[in-house]
N, C-alpha and C positions, 0 to 999 in steps of 0.2 A: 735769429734764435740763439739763445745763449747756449753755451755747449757745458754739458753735464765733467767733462774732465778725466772720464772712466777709462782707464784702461784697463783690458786683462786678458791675456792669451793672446796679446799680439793686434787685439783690438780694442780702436778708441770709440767710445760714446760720442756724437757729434752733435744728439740730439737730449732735450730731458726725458725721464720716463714718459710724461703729456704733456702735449703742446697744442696748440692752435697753430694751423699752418694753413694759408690758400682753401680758406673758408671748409676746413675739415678739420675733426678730431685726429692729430697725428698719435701714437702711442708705441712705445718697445711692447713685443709679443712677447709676453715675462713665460708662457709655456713653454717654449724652445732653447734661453737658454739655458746653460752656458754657451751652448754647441754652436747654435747659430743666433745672429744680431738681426731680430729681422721686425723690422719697421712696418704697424700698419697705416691707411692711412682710410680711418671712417667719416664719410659723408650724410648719415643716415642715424640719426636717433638709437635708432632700433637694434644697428648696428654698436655700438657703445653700451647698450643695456646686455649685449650676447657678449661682447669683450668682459662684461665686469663678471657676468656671473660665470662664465668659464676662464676668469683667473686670469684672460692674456694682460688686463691692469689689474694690480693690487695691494693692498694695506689703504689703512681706511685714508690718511688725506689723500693720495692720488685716485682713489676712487669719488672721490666726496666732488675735485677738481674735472673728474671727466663726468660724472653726473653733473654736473653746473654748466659745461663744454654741449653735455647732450641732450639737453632743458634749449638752452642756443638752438643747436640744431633743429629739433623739434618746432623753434617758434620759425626757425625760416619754413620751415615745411609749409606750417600752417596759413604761412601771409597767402599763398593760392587760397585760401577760401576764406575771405577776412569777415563772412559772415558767424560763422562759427569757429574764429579765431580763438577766444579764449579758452572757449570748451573744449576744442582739439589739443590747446597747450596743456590744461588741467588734466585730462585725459594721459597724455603721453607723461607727463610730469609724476603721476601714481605709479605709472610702470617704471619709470628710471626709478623712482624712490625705493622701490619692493626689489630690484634688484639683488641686496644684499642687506639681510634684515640685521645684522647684528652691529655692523660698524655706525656710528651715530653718523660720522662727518658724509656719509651719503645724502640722508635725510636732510640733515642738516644746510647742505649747500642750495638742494634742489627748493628746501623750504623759503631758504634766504635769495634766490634769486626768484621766487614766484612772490615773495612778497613786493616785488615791481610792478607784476602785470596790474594794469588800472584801464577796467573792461571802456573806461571813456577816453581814452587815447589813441590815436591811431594806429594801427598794429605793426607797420615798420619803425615806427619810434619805439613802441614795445621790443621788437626783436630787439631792435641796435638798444638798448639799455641792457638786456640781457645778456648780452654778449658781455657787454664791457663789463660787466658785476661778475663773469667769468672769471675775466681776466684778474677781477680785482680779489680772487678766492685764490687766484693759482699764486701771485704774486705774497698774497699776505701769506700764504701757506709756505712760500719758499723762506719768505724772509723772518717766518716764526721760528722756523727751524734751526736756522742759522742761530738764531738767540737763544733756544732752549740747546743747541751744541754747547754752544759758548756758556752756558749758563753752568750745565753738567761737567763741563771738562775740569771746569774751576775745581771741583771736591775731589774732582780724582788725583789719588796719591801715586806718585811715582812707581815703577813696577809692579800696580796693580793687575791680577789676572784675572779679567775678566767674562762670566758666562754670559750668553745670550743665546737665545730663540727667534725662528723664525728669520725675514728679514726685511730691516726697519732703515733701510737707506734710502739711495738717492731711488733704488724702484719702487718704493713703496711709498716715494712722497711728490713733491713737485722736483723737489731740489733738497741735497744735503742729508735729510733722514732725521731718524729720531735716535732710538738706540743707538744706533752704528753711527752716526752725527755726533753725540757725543766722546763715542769712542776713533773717529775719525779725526775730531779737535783735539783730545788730549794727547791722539798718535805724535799731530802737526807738533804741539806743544812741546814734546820730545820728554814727555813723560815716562815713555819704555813701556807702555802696556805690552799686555798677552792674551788674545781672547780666545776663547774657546768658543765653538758654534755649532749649538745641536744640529744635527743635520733636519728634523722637523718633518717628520714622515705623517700623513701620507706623501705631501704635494712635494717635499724636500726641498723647501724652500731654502734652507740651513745652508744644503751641498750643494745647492744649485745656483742659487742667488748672493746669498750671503758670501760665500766663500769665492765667489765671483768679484764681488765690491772690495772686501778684503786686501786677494790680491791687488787688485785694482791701485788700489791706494799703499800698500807696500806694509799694509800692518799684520805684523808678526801671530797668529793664530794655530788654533790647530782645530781640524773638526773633527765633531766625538758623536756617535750614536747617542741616540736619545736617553738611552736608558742608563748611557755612562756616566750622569752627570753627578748621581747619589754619589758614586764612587768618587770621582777627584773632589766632591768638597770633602768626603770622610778622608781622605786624605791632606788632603790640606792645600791642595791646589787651585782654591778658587778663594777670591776675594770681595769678590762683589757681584752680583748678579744684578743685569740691565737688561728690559724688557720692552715691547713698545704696547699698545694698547688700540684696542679700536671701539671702545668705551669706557669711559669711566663714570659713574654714578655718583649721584651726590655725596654719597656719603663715605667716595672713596673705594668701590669695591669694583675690580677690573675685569673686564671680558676683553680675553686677548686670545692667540692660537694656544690650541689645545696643547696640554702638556703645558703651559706656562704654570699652574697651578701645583702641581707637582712639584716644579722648581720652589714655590714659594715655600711649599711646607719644610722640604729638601732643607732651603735656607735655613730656615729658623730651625729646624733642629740642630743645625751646622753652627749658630749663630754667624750667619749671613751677613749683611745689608742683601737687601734685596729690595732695587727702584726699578717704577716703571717711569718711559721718558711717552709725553704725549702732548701736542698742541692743544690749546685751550679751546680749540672745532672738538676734540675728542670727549671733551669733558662735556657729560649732560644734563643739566641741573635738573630737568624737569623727570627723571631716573631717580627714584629715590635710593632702591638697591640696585645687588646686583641680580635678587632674585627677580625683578620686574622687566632683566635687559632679553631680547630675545636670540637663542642657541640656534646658529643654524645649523641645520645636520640634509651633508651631502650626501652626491650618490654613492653607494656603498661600492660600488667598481674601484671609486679613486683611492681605497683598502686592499682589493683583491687584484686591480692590476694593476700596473703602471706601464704609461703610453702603451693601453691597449693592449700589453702582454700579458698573461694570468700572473700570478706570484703566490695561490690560492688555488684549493683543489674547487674544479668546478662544481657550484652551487654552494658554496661556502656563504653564508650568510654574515654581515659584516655591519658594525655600526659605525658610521664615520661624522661624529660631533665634529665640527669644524674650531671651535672655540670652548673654553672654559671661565670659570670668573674667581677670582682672586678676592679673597674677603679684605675687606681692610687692614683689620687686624694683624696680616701677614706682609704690607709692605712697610717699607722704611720712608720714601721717601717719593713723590710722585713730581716729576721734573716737567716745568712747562716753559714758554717762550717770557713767562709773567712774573716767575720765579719759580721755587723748590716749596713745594706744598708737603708740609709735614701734618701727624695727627695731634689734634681732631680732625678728619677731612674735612667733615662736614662746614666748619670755620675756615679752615686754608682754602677750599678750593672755590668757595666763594668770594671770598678775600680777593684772589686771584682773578675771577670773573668779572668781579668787577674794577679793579685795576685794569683791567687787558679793557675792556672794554670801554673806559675813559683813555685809553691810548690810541685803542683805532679811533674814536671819535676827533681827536685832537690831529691826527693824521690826516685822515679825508677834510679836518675844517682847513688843516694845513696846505693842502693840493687843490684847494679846491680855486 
């Protein structure tokens, strides 16, 4: 297993956020850190559908990667009963999919490796195909990423300081990250960035994860409460805002973590740039808007307490939108592994869809 390279607080990453290990979904319990590094290791479908929607995996490609990992799993289950083989996979297949309704590359993976099953085949051939069209999600996803880095570091201008939300690295993808990938390449670069990192309340992805990877990597940062972020661009301390995505619509308009939307407007009256960075899995053509993409909204506790503690006078009633959507109109620039998709969206990101997708074709005729 290739080792992820992370250090921070005295410890190294040895494993990627998902893996496949010894016929189980391996995954980092993203709930516990920073505190604690604690490896699960899921044998059980069902188990992978409980990891995604309580957050111990998350951001949409590591999600999309263990939905594909638990589609696998699911078909080994089902070779016991190879009379109702495919119906048990279709079955179990709806429930990873509904997991987590807003991020595409969930759906998306689980759709692309059931486009295998062929009810006239025999059903260990069916599993072992499914597996390896796993492997071939989690590999294309690491090796996207590394290109849309590389792709986004290039515009960045030297001592640029950078905002970002949520977080878009190596946990929230196979490998490398999206946002923080970017900002990670142009660290290497030796460009001099400076990021700032909302802390991203409820889940505190920001303080918790982000600022984890961060250090990790040695780049210079500072984390600011959510609500600081108006302030340092009317100041003049922001230069570019990069964001990652867990859809984007045809026409350009993003559903990402909450409060990303706020940033965008934030920008643009700042006159901003303000990019979102997102694999071309994220991208959904068959989304015309972003009023079509769907909002999940959590339990309203992950508002009023955190790890279980109140933070909220009891019975305090709380809404907790998980995501928001970002109109097109408000970004500059949407960064993929294919290229930099500029407005009209609706032109660039098809453009780009279909480049990426005579690239993987030419790849698999190339392997094969």
């Amino acid at each position: 297993m290739r080792r992820a390279g992370v250090r921070s607080a005295g410890v190294e990453m040895t494993v990627r956020s998902i893996a496949w290990q010894d016929d189980a979904v391996q995954l980092l319990d993203q709930t516990v850190l920073p505190h604690e590094v604690r490896v699960l290791r899921l044998g059980d479908w069902r188990q992978v559908v409980d990891a995604i929607a309580a957050m111990r995996i998350r951001g949409a490609p590591a999600i999309g990667a263990a939905g594909a990992y638990a589609v696998a799993l699911a078909a080994r289950e089902a070779l016991s009963q190879p009379d109702s083989f495919v119906q048990s996979l279709r079955e179990a297949a709806s429930r990873i999919r509904a997991a987590r309704p807003t991020a595409v590359n969930l759906a998306w993976a689980v759709d692309r490796v059931m486009a295998l099953v062929d009810e006239g085949t025999n059903p260990a051939v069916v599993a072992d195909r499914l597996l390896q069209e796993a492997h071939r999600i989690a590999e294309e996803d690491a090796e996207a990423n590394r290109r849309l880095a590389a792709i986004g570091a290039e515009r960045i201008r030297r001592g640029e300081r950078i905002l970002t939300i949520c977080n878009t690295g190596t946990l929230a993808t196979v490998d490398v990250g999206t946002a923080i990938g970017i900002l990670r390449s142009a660290h290497e670069a030796g460009k001099g960035i400076h990021v700032f990192a909302c802390e991203t309340r409820p889940f505190l992805q920001g303080s918790r994860l982000t600022a984890w990877e961060l250090l990790a990597h040695g780049i210079p940062f500072h984390l600011i409460t959510d609500g600081a972020a108006g302030w340092l661009m009317a100041r003049g301390f922001v230069d570019r805002v990069i964001t990652g995505a867990d859809r984007v619509a045809a026409n350009g308009d993003v559903a990402n973590k909450i409060g990303t939307y706020t940033l965008a407007v934030l920008a643009r009256h700042h006159g901003i740039p303000f990019w979102v960075a997102a694999p071309l899995s994220t991208v959904d053509p068959h989304t015309r808007s972003g009023e079509a993409i769907p909002i999940e909204e959590r339990d309203p506790k992950e508002v009023t307490h955190f790890h279980g503690t109140p933070v909220a006078p009891e019975g305090t009633p709380a809404l907790n939108y998980a995501f928001d959507v970002t109109p097109a109109e408000l970004i500059s620039a949407i960064v993929t592994e294919a290229g930099i998709a500029e407005p009209p969206y609706d032109r660039s990101l098809r453009g780009l869809l279909e480049g990426g997708g005579r690239l993987r074709r030419a790849r698999s005729e190339g392997s094969a």
